[in-house]
C-alpha positions as CSV (number, residue, x, y, z in Angstrom):
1,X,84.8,17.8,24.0
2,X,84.2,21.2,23.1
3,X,85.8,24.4,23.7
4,X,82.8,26.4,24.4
5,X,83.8,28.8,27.4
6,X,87.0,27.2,28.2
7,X,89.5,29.8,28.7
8,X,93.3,29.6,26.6
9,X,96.3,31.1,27.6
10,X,98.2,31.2,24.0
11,X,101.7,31.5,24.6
12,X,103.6,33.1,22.0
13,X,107.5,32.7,21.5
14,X,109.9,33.9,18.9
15,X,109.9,31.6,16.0
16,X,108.7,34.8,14.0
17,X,108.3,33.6,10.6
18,X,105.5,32.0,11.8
19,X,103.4,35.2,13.4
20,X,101.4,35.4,10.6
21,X,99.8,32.4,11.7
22,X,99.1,33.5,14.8
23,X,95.7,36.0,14.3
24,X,93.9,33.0,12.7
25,X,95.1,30.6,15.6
26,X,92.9,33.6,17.5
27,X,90.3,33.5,14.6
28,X,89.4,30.1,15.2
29,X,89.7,29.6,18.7
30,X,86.7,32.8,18.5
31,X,84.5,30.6,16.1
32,X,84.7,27.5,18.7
33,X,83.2,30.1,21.3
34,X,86.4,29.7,23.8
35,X,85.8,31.9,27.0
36,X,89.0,34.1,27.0
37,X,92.2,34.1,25.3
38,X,95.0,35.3,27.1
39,X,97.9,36.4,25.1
40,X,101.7,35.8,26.8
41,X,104.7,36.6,25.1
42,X,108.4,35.3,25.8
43,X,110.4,38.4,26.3
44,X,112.4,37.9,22.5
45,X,108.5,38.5,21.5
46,X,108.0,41.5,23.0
47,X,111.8,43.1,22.7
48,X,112.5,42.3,19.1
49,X,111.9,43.7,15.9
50,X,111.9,41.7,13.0
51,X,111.4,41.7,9.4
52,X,108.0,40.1,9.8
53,X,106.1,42.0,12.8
54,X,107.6,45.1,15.1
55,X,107.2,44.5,18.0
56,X,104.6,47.1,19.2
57,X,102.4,46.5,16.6
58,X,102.3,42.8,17.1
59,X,101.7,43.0,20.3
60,X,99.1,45.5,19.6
61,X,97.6,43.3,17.4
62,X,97.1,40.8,19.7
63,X,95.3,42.8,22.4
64,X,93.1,43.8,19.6
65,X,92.0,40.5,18.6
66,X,92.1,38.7,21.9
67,X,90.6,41.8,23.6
68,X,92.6,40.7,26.6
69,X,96.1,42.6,27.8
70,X,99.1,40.8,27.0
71,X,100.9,39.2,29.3
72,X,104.8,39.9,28.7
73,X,106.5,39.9,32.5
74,X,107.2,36.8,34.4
75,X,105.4,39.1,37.4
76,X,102.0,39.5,35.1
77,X,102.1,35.3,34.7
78,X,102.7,33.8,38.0
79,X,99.2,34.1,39.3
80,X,97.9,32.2,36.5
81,X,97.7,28.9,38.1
82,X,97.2,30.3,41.6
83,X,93.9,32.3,40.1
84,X,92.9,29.9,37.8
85,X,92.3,32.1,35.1
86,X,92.9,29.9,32.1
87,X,91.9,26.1,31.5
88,X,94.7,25.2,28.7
89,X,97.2,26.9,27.5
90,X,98.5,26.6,23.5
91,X,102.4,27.4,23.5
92,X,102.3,28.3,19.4
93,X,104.9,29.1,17.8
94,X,107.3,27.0,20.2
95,X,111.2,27.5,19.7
96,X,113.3,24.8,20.4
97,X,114.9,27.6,22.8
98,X,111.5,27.4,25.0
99,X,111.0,23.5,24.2
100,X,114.6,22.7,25.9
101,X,114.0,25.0,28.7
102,X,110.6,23.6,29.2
103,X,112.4,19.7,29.2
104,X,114.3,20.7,31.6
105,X,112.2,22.8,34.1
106,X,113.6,26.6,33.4
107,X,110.7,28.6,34.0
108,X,112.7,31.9,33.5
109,X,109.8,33.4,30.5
110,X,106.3,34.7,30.6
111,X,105.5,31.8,28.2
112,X,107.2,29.6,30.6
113,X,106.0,31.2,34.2
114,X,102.7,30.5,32.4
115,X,102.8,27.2,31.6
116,X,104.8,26.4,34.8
117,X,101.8,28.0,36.8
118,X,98.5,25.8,35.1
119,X,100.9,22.6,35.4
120,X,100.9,22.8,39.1
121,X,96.9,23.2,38.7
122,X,97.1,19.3,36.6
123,X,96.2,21.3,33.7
124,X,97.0,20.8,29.8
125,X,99.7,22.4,27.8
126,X,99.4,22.3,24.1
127,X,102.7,22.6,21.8
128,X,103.0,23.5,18.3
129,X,106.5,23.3,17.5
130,X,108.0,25.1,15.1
131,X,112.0,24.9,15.2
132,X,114.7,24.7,12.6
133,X,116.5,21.9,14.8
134,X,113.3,19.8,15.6
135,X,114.7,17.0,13.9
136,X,118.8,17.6,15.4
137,X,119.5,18.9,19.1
138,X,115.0,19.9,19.6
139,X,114.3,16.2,18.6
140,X,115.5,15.3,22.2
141,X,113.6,17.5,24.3
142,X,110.1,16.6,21.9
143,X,110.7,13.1,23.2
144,X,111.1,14.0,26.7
145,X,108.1,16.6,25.9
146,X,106.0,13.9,24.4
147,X,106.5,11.4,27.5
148,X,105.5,14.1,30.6
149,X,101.8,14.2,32.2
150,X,100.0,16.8,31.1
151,X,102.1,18.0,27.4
152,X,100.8,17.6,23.9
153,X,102.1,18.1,20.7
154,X,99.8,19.7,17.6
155,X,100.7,17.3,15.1
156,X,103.9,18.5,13.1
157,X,105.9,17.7,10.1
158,X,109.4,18.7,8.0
159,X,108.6,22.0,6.8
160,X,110.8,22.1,4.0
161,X,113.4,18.6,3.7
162,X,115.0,19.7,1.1
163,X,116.6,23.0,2.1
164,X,116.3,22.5,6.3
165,X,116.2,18.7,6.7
166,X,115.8,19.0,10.5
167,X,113.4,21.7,10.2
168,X,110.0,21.1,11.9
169,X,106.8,23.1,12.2
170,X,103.3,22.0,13.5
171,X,100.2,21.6,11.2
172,X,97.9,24.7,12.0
173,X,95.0,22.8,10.9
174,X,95.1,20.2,13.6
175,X,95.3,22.9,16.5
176,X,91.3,22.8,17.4
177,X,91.2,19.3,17.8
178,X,94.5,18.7,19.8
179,X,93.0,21.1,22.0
180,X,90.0,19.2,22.5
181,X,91.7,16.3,23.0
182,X,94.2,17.4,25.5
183,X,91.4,18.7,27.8
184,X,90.1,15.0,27.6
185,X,94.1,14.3,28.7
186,X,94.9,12.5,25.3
187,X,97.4,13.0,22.5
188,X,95.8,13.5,19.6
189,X,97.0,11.0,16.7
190,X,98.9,10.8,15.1
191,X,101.8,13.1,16.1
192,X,103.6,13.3,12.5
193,X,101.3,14.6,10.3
194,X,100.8,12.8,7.2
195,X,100.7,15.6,3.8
């Protein structure tokens, strides 16, 4: 399968240590000749500063690169699904905040709305986690994640076992072709990545 044309919602929630990751993710969804990228941010995205991005200038940033307006009210992401404007969507950077709420059906994010809205359409969702607890409270809601139509995980790892133990982030490098998997409705294997 390849991306040409197809159109990605990229969901973007607040593990912010990982932003700088985030205008490659753009940078090589470009080079694979994707339609349209349509950035959405959770609300701690677009409220907080932090000492790796202000807010403003990330979220400048990423209407720069994506060319596209982001999507930051729960408003702006309902008609999604009901206008069929994007044919996957790539939640990366995922909290464990937004991987328990999406578990458990709380749609009550842009990120979420999003991803809420392509679901009813039978559409993919793509996770990269990234979440300091993936291997504690998180390593629940990644099972149930892992077991629901329609949800797959970029392949991920323990970041850093010696200092954060439960700490899990997803392998960047895998993103293209978990992508092209999940529009062919498979999980791309394996899940843990292997260093």
């Amino acid at each position: 399968m390849k991306l040409d044309n197809i159109n990605v919602g990229l969901g973007i929630t607040g593990s912010f240590c990982n932003f700088n990751n985030v205008a490659e993710v753009i940078n090589r969804l470009k080079e694979e000749n994707v339609g349209r990228i349509i950035p959405i941010i959770s609300d701690c995205v677009k409220l907080y500063d932090t000492r790796f991005y202000k807010a403003k200038e990330f979220k400048k940033m990423l209407e720069e690169y994506t060319n596209e307006k982001v999507i930051d009210t729960i408003v702006k992401a309902e008609p999604i699904g009901p206008k069929n404007l994007i044919d996957i969507m790539l939640i990366c950077p995922c909290t464990g905040n937004t991987l328990a709420k999406l578990a458990n059906g709380i749609t009550d994010t842009p990120v979420l709305m999003a991803t809420k809205s392509i679901l009813r359409n039978n559409k993919p969702v793509v996770i990269g986690v990234s979440t300091n607890d993936g291997l504690g409270k998180s390593l629940n809601n990644i099972a149930t994640l892992i077991d629901k139509k329609n949800h797959y995980f970029v392949p991920f790892s323990q970041d850093d076992y010696i200092a954060k133990p439960n700490s899990l982030v997803l392998e960047y490098y895998y993103i293209i072709d978990t992508l092209k998997e999940a529009l062919e409705f498979r999980q791309i294997q394996p899940v843990l990545a292997i260093k």
